[in-house]
C-alpha positions as a Markdown table, in Angstrom:
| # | Residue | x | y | z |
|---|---|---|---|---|
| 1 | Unk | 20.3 | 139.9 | -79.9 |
| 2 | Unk | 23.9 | 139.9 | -79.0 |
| 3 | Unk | 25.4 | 136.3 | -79.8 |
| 4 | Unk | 28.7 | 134.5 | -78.6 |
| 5 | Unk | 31.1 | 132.4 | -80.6 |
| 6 | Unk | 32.5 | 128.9 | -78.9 |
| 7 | Unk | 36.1 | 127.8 | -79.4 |
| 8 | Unk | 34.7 | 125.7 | -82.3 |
| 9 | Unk | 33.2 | 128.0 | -84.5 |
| 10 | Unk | 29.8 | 128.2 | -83.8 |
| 11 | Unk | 27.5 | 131.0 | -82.9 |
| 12 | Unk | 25.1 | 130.9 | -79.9 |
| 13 | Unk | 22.2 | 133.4 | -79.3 |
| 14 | Unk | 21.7 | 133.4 | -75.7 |
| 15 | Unk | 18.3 | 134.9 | -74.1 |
| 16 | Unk | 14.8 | 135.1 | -72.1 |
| 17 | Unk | 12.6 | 133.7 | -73.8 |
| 18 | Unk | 9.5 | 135.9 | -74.2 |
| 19 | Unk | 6.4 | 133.5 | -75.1 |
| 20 | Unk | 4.9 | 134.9 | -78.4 |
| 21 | Unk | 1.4 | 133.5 | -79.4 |
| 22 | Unk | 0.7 | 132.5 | -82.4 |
| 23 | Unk | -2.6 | 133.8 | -82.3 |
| 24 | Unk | -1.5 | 136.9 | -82.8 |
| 25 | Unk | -0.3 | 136.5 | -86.1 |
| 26 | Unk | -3.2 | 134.8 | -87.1 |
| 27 | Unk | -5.5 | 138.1 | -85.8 |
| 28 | Unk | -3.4 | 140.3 | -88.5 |
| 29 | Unk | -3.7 | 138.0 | -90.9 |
| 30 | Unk | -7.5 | 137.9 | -90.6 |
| 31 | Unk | -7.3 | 141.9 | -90.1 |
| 32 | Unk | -5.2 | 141.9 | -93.6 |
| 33 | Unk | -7.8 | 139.2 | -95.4 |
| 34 | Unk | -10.9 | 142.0 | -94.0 |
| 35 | Unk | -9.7 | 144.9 | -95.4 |
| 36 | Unk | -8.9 | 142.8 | -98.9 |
| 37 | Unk | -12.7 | 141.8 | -99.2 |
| 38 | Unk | -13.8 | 145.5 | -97.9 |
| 39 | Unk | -11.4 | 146.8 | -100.6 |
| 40 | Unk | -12.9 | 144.3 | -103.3 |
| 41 | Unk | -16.5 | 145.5 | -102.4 |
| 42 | Unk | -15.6 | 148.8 | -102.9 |
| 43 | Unk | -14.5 | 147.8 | -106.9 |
| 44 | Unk | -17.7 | 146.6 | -106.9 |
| 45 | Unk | -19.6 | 150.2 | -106.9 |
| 46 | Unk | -18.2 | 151.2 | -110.3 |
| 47 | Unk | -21.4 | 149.9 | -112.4 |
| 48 | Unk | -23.5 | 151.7 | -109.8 |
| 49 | Unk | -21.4 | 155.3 | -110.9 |
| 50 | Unk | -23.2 | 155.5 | -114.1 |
| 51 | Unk | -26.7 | 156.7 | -112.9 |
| 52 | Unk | -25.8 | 160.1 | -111.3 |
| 53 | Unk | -27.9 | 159.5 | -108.3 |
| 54 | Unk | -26.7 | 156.0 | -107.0 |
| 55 | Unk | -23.3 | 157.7 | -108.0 |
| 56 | Unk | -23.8 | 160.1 | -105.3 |
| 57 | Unk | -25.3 | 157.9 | -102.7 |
| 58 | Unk | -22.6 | 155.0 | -104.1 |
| 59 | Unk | -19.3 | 158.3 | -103.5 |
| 60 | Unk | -20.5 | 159.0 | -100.2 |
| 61 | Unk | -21.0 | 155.4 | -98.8 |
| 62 | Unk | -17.5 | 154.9 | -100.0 |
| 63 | Unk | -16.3 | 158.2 | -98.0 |
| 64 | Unk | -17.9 | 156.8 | -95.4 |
| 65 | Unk | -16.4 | 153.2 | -95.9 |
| 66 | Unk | -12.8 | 154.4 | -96.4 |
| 67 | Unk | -13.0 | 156.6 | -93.0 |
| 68 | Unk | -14.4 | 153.7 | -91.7 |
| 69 | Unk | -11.5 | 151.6 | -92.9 |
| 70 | Unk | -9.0 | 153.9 | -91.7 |
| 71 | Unk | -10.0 | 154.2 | -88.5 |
| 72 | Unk | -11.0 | 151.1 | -87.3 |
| 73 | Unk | -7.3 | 149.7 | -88.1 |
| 74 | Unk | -6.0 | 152.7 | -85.6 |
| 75 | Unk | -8.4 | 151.4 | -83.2 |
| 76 | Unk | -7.7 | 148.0 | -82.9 |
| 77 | Unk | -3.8 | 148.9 | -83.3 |
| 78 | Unk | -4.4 | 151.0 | -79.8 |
| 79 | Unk | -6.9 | 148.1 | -78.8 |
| 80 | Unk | -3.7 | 145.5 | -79.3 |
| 81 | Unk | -1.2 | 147.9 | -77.9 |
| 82 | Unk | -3.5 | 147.9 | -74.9 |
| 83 | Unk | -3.6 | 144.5 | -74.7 |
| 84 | Unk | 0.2 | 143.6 | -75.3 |
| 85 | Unk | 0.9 | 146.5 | -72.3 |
| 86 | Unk | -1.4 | 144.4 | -69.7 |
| 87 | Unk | -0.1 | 141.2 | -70.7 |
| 88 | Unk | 3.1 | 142.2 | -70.3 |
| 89 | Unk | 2.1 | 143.7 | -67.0 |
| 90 | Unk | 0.5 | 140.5 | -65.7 |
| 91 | Unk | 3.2 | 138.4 | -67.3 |
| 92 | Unk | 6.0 | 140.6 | -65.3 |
| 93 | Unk | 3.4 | 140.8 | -61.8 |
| 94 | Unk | 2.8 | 136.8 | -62.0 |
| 95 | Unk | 6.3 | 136.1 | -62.7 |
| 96 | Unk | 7.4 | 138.1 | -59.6 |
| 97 | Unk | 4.3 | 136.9 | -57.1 |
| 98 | Unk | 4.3 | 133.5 | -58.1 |
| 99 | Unk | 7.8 | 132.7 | -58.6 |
| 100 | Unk | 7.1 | 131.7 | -62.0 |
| 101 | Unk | 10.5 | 130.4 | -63.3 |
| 102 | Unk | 12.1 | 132.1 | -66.7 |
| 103 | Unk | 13.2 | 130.2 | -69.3 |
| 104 | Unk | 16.9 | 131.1 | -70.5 |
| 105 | Unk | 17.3 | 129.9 | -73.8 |
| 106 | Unk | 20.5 | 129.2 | -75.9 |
| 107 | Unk | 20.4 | 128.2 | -79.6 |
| 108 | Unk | 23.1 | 127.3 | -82.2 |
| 109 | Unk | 23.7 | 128.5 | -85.3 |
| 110 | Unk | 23.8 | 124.4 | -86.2 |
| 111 | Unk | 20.4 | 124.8 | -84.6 |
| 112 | Unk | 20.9 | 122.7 | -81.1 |
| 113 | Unk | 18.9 | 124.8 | -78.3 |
| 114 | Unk | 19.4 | 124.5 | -74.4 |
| 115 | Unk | 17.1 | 125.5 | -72.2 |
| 116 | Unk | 16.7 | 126.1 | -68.3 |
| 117 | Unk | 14.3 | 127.8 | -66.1 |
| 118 | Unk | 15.6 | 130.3 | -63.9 |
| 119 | Unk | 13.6 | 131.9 | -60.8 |
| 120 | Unk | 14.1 | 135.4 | -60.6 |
| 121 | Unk | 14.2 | 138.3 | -63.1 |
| 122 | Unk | 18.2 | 139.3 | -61.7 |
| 123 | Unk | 18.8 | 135.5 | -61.4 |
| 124 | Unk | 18.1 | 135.0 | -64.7 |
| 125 | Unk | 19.7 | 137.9 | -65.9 |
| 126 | Unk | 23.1 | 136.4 | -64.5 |
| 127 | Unk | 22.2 | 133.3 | -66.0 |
| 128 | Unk | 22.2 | 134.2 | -69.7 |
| 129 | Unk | 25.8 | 136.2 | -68.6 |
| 130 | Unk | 27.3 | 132.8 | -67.4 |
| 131 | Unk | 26.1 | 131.1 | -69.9 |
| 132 | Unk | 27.4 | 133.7 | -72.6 |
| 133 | Unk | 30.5 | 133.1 | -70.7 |
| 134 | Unk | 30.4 | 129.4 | -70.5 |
| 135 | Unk | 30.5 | 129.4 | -74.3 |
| 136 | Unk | 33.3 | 131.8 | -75.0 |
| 137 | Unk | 35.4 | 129.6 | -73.0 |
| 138 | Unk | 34.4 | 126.3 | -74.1 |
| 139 | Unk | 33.5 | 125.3 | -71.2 |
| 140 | Unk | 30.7 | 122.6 | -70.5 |
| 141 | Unk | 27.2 | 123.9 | -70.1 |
| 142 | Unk | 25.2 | 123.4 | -66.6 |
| 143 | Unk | 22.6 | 120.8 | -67.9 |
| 144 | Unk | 19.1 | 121.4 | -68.9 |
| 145 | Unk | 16.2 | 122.4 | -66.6 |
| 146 | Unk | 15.4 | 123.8 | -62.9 |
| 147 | Unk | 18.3 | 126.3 | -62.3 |
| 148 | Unk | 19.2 | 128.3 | -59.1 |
| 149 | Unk | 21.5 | 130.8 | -61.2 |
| 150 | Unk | 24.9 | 130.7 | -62.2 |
């Protein structure tokens, strides 16, 4: 993200803010913890190797585990990517047939942050620009909130 400096020195990233979830760190972190414990399971099958029988039985269920375990990841990476392409579908469609507002969001490298909503996806486009532009001249911000545009 490209940032802007004011006259006094500090450095302001400027943006649309795109509303991340944290629930989707906490599915890969659950996804991560799963293949641990499948992994650890796994260990488990080396007393069962001695008898040359189990050992066979015990080598292909852990063919059959591992292709398991490498394909299910693949699935749910295409199942997510499905999902993240149809949120951001209905996120894009709602914002546009609902007027939903976006929010423009400018934070400090001293960690201040401004925010405004801004209706519009062009509107808030020239938003972020004249507020980039606000800052490089030292000029005061527009305050906080509902904003028509620049």
């Amino acid at each position: 993200m490209p940032t802007v400096t004011d006259p006094s020195g500090r450095s302001w990233t400027v943006h649309r803010r795109w509303h991340l979830r944290d629930r989707d760190r906490e599915r890969r972190a659950w996804a991560r913890e799963s293949l641990r414990d499948a992994w650890d399971w796994l260990e488990g099958l080396d007393a069962l190797a001695e008898v040359p029988a189990i050992g066979i039985i015990a080598g292909i269920a852990a063919v059959v585990v591992v292709l398991v375990l490498v394909f299910i990841p693949i699935v749910i990476l295409v199942g997510e990517l499905l999902v993240l392409v149809s949120v951001v579908a209905g996120t894009l469609v709602a914002r546009v047939v609902f007027r939903r507002p976006w929010t423009i969001e400018a934070k400090a490298s001293d960690g201040e942050v401004r925010r405004w909503e801004v209706v519009g996806w062009r509107a808030s486009g020239d938003h972020v620009r004249f507020v980039r532009e606000q800052l490089e001249h030292g000029m005061p911000l527009p305050p906080e909130g509902l904003a028509s545009g620049p």
